[in-house]
Backbone as ProteinMPNN parsed JSONL, in Angstrom:
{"seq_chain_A": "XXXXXXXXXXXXXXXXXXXXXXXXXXXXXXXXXXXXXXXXXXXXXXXXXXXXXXXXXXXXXXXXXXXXXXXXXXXXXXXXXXXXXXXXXXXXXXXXXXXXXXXXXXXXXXXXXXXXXXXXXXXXXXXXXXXXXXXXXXXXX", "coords_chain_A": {"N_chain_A": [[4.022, 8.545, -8.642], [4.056, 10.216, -6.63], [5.299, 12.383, -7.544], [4.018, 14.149, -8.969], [3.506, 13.468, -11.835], [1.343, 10.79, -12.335], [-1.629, 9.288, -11.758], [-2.083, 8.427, -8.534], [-3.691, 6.459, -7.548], [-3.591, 4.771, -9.761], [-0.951, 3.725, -9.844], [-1.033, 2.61, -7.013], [-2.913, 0.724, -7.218], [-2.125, -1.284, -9.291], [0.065, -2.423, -7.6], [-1.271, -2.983, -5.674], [-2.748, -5.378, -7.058], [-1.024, -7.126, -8.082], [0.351, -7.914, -6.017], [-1.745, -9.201, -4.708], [-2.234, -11.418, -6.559], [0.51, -12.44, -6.414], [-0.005, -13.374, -3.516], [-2.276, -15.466, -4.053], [-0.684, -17.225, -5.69], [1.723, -18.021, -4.673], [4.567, -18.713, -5.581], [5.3, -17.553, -7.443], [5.644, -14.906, -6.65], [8.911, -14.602, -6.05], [9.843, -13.869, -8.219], [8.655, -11.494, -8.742], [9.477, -9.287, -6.947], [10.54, -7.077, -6.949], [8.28, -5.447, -7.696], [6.869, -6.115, -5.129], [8.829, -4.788, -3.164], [7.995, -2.739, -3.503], [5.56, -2.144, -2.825], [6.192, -2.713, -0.039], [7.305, -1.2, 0.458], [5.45, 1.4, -0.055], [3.781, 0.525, 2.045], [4.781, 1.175, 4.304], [5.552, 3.71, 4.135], [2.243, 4.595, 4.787], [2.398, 3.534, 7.174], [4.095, 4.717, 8.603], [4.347, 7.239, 8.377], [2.097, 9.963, 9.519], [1.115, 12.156, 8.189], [0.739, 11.284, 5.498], [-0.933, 11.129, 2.573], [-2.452, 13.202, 3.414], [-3.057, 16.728, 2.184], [-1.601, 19.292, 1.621], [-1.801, 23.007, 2.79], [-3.869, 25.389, 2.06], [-3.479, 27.864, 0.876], [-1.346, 29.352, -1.58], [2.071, 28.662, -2.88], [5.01, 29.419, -3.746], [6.161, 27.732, -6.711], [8.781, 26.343, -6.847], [8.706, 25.729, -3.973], [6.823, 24.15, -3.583], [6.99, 21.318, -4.705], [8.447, 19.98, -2.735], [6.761, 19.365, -0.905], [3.722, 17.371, 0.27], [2.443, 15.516, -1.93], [-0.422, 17.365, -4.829], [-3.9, 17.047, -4.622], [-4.926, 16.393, -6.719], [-3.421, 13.944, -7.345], [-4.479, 12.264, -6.419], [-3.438, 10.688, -3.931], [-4.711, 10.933, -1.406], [-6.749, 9.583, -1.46], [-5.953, 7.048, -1.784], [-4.571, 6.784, 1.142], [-7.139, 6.105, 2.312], [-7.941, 4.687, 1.2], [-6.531, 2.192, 2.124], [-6.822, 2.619, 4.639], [-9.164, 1.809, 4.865], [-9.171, -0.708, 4.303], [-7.483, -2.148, 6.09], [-9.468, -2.278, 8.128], [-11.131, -3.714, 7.511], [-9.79, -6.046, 6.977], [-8.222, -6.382, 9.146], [-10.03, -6.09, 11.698], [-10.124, -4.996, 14.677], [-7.558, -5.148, 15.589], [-4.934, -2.706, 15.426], [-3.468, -0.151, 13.368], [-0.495, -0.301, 13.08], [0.282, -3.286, 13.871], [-1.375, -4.671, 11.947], [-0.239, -3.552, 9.305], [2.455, -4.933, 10.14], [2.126, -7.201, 10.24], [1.626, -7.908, 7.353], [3.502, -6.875, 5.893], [5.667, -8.194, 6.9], [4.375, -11.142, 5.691], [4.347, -10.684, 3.105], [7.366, -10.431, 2.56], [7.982, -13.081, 3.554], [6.609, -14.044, 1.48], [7.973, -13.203, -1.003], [10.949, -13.781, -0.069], [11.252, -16.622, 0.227], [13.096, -17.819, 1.671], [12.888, -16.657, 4.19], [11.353, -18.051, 5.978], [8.184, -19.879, 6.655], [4.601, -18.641, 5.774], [2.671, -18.004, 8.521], [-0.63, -19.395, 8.076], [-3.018, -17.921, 8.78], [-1.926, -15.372, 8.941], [-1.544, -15.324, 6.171], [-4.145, -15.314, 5.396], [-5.165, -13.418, 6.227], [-3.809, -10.875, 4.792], [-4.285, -11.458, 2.774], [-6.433, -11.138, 1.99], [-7.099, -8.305, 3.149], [-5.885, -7.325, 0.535], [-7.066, -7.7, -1.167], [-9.437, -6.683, -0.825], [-8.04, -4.027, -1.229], [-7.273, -3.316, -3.629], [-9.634, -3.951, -4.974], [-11.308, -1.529, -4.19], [-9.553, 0.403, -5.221], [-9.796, -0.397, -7.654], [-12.352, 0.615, -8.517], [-12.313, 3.117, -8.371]], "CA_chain_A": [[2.791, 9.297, -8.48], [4.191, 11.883, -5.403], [6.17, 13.517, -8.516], [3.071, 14.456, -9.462], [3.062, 12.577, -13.161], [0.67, 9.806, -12.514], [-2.445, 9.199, -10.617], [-1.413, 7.732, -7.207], [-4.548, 5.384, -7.46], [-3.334, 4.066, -10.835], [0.148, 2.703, -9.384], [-1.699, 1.765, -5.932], [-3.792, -0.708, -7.776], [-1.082, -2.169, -9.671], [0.785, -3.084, -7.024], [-1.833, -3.892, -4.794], [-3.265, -6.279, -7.356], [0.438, -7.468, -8.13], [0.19, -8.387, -4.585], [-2.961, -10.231, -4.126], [-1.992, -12.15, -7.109], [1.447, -13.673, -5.605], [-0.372, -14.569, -2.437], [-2.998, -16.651, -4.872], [0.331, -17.777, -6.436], [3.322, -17.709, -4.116], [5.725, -19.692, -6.381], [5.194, -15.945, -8.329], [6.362, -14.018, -5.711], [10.593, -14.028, -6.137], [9.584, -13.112, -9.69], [7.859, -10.33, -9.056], [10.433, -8.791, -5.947], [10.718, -5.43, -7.035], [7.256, -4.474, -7.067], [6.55, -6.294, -4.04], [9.563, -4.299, -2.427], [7.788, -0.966, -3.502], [4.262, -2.216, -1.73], [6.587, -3.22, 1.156], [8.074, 1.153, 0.566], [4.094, 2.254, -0.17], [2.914, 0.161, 2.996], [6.058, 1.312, 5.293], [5.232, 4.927, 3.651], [1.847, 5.023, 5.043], [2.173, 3.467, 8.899], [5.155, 5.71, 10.001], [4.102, 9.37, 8.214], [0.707, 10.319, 9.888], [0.722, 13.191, 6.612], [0.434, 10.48, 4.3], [-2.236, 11.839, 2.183], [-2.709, 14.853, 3.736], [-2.434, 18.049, 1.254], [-1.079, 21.02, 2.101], [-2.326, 24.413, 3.328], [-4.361, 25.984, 0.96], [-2.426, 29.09, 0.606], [-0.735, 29.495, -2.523], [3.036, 29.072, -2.099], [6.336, 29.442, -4.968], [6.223, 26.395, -7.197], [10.056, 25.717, -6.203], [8.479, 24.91, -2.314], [5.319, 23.395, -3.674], [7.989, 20.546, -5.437], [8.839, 19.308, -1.926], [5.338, 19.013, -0.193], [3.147, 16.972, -0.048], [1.516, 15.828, -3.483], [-1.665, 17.92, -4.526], [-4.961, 16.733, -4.38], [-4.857, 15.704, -8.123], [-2.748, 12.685, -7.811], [-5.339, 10.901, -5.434], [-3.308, 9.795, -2.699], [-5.288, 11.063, -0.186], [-7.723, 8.483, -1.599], [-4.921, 5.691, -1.557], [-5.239, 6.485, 1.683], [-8.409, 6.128, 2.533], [-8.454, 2.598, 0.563], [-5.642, 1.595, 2.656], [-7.033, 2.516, 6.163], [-10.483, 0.88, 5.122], [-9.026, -2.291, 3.906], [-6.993, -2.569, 7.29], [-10.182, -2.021, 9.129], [-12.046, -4.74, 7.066], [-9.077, -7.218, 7.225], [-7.808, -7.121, 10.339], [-10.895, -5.762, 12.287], [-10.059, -4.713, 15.631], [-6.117, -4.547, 15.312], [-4.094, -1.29, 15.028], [-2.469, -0.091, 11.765], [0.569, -1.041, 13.044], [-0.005, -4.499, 13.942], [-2.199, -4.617, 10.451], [0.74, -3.53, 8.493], [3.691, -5.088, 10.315], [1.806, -8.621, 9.897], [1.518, -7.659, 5.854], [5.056, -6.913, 5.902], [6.005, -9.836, 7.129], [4.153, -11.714, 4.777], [5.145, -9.971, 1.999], [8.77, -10.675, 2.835], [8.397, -14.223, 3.051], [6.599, -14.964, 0.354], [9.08, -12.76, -2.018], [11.544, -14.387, -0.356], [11.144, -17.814, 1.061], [14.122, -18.602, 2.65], [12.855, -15.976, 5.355], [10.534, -18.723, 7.186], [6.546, -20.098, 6.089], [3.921, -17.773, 6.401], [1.005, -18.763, 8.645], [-1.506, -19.362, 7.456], [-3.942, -17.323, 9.241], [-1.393, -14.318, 8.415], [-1.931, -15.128, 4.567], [-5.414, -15.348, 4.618], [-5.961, -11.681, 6.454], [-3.254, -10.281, 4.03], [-4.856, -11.454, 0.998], [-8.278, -10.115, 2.223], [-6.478, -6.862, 2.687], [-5.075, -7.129, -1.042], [-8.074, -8.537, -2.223], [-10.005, -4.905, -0.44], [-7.39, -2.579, -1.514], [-7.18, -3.75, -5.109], [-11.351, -3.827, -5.414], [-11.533, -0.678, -3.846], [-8.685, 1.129, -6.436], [-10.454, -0.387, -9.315], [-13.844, 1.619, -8.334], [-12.4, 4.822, -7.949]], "C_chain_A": [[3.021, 10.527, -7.61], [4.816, 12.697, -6.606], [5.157, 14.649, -9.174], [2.768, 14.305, -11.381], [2.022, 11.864, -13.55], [-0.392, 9.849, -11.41], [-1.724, 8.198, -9.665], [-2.195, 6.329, -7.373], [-4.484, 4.409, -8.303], [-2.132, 3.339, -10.148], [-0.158, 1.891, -8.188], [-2.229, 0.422, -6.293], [-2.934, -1.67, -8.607], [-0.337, -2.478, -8.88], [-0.246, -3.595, -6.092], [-2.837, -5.525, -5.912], [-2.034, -7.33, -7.855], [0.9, -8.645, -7.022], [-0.285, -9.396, -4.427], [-3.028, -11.08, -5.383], [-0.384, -13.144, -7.016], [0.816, -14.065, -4.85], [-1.511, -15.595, -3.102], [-1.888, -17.736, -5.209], [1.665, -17.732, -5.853], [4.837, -17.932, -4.49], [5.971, -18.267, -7.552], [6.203, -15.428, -8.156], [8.042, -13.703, -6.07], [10.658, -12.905, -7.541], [9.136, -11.656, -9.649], [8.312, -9.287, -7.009], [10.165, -7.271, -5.914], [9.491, -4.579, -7.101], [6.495, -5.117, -6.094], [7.603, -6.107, -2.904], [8.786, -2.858, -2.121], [6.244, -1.441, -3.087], [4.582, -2.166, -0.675], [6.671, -1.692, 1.03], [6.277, 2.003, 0.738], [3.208, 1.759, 1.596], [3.723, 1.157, 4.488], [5.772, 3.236, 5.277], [4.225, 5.208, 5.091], [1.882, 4.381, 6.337], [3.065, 4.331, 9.279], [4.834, 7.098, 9.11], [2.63, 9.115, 8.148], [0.674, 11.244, 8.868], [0.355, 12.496, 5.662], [-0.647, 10.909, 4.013], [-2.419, 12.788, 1.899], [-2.579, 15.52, 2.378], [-2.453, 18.677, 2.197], [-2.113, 22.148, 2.294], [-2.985, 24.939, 1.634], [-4.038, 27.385, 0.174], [-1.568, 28.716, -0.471], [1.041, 29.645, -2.11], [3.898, 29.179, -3.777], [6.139, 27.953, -5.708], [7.471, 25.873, -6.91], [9.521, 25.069, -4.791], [7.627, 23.849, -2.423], [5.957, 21.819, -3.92], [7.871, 19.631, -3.939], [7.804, 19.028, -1.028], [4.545, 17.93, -0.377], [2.32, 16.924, -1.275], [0.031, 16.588, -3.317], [-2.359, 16.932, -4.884], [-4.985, 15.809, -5.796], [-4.288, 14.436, -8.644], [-3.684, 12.129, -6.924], [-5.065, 10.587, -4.511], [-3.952, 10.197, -1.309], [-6.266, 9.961, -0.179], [-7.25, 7.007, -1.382], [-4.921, 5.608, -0.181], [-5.704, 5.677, 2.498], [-8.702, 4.679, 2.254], [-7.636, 1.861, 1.909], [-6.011, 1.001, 3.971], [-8.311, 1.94, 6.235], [-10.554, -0.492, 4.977], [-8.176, -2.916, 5.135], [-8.196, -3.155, 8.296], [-11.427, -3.273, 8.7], [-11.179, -5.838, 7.332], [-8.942, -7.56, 8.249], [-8.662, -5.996, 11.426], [-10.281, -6.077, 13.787], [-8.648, -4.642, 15.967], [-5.634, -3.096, 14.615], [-3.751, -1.581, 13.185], [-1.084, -0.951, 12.025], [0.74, -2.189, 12.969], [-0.22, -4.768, 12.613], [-0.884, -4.956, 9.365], [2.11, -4.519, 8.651], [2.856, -6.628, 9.837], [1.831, -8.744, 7.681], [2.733, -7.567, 5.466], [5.761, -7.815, 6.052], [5.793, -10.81, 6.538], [4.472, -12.044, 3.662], [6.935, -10.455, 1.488], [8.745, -12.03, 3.018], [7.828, -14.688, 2.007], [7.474, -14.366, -1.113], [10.55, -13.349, -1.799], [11.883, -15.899, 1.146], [12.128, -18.819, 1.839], [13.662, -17.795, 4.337], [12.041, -16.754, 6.001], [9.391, -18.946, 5.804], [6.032, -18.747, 6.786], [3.132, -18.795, 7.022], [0.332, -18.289, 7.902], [-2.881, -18.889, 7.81], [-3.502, -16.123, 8.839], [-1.844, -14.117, 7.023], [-3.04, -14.703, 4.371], [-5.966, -13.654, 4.969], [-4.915, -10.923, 5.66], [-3.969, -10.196, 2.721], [-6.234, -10.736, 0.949], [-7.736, -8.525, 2.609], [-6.316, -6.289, 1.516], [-6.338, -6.961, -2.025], [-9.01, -6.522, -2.194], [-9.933, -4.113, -1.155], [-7.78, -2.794, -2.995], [-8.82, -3.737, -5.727], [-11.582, -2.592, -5.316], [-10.898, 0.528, -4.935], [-9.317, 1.263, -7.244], [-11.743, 0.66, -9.349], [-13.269, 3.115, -8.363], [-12.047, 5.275, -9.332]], "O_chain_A": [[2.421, 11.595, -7.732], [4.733, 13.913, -6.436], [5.463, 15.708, -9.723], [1.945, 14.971, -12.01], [1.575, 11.963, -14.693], [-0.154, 10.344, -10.309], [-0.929, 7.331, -10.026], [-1.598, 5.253, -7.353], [-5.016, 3.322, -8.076], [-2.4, 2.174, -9.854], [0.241, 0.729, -8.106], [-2.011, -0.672, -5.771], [-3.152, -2.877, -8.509], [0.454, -3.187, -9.502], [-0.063, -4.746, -5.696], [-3.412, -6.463, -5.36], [-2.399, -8.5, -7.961], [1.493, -9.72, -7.107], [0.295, -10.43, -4.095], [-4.115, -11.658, -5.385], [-0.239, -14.28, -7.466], [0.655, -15.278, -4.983], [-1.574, -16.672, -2.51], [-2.101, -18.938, -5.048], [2.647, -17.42, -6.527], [5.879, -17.534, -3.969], [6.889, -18.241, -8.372], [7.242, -15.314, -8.807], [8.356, -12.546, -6.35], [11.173, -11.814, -7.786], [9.323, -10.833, -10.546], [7.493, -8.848, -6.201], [9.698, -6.543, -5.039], [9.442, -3.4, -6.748], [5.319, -4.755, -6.078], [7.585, -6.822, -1.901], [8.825, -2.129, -1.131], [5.649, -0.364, -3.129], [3.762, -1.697, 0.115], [5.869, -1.051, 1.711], [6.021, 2.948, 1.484], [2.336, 2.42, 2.159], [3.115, 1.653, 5.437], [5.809, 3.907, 6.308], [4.663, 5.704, 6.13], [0.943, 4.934, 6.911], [2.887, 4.815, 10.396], [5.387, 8.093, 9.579], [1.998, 8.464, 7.316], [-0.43, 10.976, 8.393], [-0.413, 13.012, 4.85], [-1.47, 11.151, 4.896], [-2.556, 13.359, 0.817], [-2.02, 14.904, 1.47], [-3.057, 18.699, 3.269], [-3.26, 22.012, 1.867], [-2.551, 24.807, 0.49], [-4.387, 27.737, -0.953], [-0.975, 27.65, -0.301], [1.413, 30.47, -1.275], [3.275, 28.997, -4.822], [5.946, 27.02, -4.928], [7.369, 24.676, -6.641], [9.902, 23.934, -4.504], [7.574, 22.866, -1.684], [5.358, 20.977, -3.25], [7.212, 18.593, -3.997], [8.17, 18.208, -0.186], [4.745, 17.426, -1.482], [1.647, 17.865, -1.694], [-0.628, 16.588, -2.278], [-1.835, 15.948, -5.405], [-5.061, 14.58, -5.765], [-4.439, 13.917, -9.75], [-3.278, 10.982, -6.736], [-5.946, 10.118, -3.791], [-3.594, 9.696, -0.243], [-6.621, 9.425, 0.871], [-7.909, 6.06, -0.953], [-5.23, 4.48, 0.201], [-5.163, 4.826, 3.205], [-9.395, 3.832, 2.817], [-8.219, 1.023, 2.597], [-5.847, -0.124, 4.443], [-8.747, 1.554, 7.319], [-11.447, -1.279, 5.292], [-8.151, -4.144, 5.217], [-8.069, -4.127, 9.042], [-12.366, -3.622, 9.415], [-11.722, -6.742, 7.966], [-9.286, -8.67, 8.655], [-7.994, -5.104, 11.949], [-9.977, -7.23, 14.095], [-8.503, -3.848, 16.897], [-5.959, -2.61, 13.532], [-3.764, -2.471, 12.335], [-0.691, -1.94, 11.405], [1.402, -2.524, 11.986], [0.775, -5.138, 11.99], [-0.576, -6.014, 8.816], [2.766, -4.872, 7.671], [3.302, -7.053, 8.771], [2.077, -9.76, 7.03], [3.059, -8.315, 4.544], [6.535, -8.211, 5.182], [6.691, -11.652, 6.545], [4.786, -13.134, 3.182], [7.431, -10.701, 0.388], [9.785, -12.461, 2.521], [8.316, -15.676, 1.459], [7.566, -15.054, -2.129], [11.334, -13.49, -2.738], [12.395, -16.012, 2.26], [12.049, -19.941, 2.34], [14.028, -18.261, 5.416], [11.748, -16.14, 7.027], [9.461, -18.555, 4.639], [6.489, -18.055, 7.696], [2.863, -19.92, 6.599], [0.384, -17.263, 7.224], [-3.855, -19.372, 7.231], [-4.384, -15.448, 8.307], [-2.391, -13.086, 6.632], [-3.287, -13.89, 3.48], [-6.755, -12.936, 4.355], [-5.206, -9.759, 5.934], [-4.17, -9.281, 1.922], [-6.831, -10.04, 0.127], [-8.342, -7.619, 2.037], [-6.496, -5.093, 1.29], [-6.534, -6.393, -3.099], [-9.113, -5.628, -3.034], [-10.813, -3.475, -1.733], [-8.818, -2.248, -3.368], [-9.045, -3.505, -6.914], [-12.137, -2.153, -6.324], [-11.615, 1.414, -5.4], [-9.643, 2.324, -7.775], [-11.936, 1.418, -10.301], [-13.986, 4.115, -8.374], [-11.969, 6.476, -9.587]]}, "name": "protein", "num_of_chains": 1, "seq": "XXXXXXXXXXXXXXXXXXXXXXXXXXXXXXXXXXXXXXXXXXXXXXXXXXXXXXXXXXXXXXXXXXXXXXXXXXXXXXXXXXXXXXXXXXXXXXXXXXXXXXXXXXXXXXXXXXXXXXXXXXXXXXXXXXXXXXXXXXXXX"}
């Protein structure tokens, strides 16, 4: 979707519903690795680059520079987002992003691959209500 090919909000929702259908189904999960590596890359994306989102300056620039910027407005992810940081703020109400994410991460990673430990089970249940968020929230837009 940053290539600017695809709506952002279209691959968001497939992996976030990708998601919140291993943690229903965790015995899924190994199966389905590789796009619960690239939620682990889309989640990891948006806690460490505060731009995430963002567009660019509104100033017209060379299409060779434009290539390496931030995607425009047209792929959505400013709206991805927006889903992201509201489904943090519904899941794990009164915890940081970081916290938010690194506990989702963690999750993520054991239930794709379960030699890494159990999840708790208080972890699962505010992940999946994250998943459950993001993935409701996608479909509407």
């Amino acid at each position: 979707a940053a290539q600017g090919k695809h709506d952002a909000r279209t691959a968001a929702r497939v992996l976030m519903t990708t998601a919140r259908d291993c943690l229903d189904n965790p015995a899924t999960a190994p199966d389905h690795a590789v796009a619960l590596n690239n939620v682990f890359r889309l989640l990891e994306l948006y806690r460490v680059n505060s731009f995430f989102g963002f567009h660019s300056a509104t100033t017209p620039m060379p299409e060779a520079e434009t290539l390496t910027l931030t995607p425009t407005i047209e792929q959505h992810v400013q709206e991805v987002r927006e889903v992201l940081e509201g489904s943090v703020a519904i899941a794990f109400e009164g915890q940081s992003k970081e916290e938010a994410i690194s506990i989702v991460e963690e999750v993520l990673r054991k239930i794709t691959y379960p030699d890494k430990g159990e999840v708790a089970a208080a972890d699962r249940e505010l992940t999946l209500k994250f998943f459950v968020e993001a993935a409701e929230k996608l479909r509407l837009s």
